[in-house]
C-alpha positions in Angstrom: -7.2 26.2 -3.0 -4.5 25.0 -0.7 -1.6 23.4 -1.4 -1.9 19.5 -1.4 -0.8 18.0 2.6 3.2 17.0 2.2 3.3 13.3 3.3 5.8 10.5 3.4 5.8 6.8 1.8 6.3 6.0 5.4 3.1 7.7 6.8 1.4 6.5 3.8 2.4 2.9 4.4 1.6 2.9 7.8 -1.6 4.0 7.1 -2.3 1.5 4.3 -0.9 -1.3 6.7 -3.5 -0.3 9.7 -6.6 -0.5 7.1 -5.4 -3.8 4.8 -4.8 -5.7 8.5 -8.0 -4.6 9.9 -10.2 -4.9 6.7 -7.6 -6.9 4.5 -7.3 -6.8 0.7 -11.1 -5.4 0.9 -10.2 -2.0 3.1 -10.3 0.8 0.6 -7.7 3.9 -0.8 -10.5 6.0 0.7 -10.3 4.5 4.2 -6.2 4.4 4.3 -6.3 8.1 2.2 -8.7 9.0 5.3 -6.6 7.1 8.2 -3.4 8.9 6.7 -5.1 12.3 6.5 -4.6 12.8 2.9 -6.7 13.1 -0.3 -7.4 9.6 -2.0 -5.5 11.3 -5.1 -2.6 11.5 -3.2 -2.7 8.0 -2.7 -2.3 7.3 -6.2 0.3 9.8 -7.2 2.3 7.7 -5.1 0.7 3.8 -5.7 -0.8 3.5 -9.4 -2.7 0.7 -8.2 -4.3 -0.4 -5.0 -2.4 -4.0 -5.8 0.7 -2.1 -5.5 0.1 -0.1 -2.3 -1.2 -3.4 -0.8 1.8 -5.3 -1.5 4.4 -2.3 -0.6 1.9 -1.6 2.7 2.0 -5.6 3.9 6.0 -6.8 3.0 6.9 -8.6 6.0 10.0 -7.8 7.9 13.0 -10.2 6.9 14.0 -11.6 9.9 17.7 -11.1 11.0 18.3 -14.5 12.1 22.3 -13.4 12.7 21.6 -10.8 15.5 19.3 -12.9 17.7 22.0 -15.5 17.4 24.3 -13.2 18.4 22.6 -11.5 21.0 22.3 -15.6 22.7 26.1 -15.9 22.2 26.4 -13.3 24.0 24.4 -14.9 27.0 26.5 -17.4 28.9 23.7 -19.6 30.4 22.4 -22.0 27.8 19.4 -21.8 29.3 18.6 -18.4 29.6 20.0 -17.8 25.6 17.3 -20.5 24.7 14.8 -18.4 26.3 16.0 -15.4 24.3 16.2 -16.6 21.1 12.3 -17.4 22.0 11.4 -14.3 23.0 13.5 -12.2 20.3 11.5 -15.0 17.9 8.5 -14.4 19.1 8.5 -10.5 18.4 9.7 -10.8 15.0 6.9 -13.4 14.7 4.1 -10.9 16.3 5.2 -8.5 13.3 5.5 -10.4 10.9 2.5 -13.1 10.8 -0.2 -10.1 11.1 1.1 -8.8 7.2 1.9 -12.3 5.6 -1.3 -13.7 6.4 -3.4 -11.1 4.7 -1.1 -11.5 1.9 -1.5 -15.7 2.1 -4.8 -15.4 1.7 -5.1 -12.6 -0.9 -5.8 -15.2 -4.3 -3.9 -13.0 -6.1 -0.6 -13.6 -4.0 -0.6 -16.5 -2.3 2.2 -18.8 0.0 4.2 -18.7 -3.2 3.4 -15.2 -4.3 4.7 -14.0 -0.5 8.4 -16.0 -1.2 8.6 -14.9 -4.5 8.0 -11.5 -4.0 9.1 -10.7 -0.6 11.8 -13.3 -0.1 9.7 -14.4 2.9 11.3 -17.6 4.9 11.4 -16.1 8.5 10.7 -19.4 10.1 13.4 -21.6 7.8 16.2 -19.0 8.4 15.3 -18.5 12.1 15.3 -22.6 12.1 19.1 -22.9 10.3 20.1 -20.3 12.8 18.7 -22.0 16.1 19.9 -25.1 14.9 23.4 -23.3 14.4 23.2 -22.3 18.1 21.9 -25.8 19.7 24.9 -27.3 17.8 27.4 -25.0 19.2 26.3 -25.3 22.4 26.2 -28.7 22.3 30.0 -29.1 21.4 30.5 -27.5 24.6 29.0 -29.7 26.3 26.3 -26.9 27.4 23.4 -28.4 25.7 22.3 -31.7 25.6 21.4 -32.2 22.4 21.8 -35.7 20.0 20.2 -33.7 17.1 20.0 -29.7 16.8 17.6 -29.3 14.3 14.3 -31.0 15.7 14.7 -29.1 18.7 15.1 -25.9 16.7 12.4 -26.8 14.8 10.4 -27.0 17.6 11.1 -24.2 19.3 10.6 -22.1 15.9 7.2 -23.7 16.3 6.5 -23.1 19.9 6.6 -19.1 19.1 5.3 -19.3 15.8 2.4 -21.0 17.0 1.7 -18.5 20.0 1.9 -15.3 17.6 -0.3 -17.3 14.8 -2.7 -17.7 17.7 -2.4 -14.4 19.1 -3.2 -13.3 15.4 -6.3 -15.4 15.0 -7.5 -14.1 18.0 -7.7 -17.2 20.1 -6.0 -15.8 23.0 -7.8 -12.6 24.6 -4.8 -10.4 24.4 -1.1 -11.3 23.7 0.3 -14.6 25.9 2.7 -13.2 28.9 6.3 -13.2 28.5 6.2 -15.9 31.7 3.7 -18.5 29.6 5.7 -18.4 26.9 9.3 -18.6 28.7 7.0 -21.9 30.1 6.8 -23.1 26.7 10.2 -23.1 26.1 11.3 -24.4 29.5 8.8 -27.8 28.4 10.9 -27.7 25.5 14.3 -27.7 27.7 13.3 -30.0 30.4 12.4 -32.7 27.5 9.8 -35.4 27.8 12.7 -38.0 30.0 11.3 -39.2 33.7 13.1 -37.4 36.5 16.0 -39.6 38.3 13.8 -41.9 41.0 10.0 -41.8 38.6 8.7 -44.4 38.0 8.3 -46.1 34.8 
């Protein structure tokens, strides 16, 4: 008999994570013991329960709110830093949102089981952080802004709401980087007539 395949928490993981966001809580230690190329024993020398592996498999990445701000201080334009704190939001968003919904709707976990276990909040801290930004900006007279936080509430939203779509499946494939910088471009030209519209 051979010795049992070598294989990291890493692999093992991965694996799990493909099956539970294809199949959800339902996909099976056979299936992920299969996808990883192990035996399903394996699997549990490692996990001692599937509710284990499924919650270590589907933690969400904690957003690092400080290094997208960072990154947009380092871009002059106020324009073009609004449109990459959108995108950078965005990806974190399209990784995220694909692993906490599962875990949302697992009755066993739960909105509140997700923050209490994984210290989930990707949306507030981005929010806190944009806000941050806007009001820096705005100080400088870069950014006309009365109130920082609805607008960084809204643009939290605007990408939020693309990847929660994109996860739902109600766009055919993933929105272009062009639609969405037009999202955030609505969000920067504001709802006020141009100079010489009519009322």
């Amino acid at each position: 008999m051979g010795r049992p395949k070598s294989i990291s928490n890493g692999v093992l993981l991965a694996a799990a994570r493909t099956v539970f966001v294809r199949d959800g809580a339902a996909g099976s230690t056979a299936e992920i013991a299969r996808v990883a190329g192990v035996s399903e024993a394996t699997v549990f020398k490692r996990f001692s329960t599937k509710a284990a592996l499924f919650i270590a498999a589907m933690a969400p990445p904690k957003v690092d709110a400080e290094a997208i701000i960072a990154e947009a201080d380092a871009v002059p334009d106020a324009r073009e830093a609004i449109q990459l704190i959108g995108a950078r939001a965005l990806a974190y968003f399209r990784e995220a949102l694909p692993l906490a919904i599962p875990l949302i709707a697992n009755p066993l976990i739960g909105f509140e089981g997700l923050q209490r276990h994984f210290e989930f909040g990707g949306a507030q801290a981005l929010t806190a952080a944009v806000a941050g930004f806007i009001a820096r900006r705005a100080a400088a007279g870069e950014i006309g802004a009365k109130d920082p936080l609805p607008i960084a509430m809204a643009l939290v939203a605007i990408v939020h709401s693309v990847a929660q779509f994109e996860v739902m499946g109600l766009h055919a494939e993933a929105m272009p980087p062009d639609a969405v910088g037009a999202l955030i471009d609505a969000l920067w030209d504001g709802l006020k007539p141009q100079a010489g519209a009519q009322a």
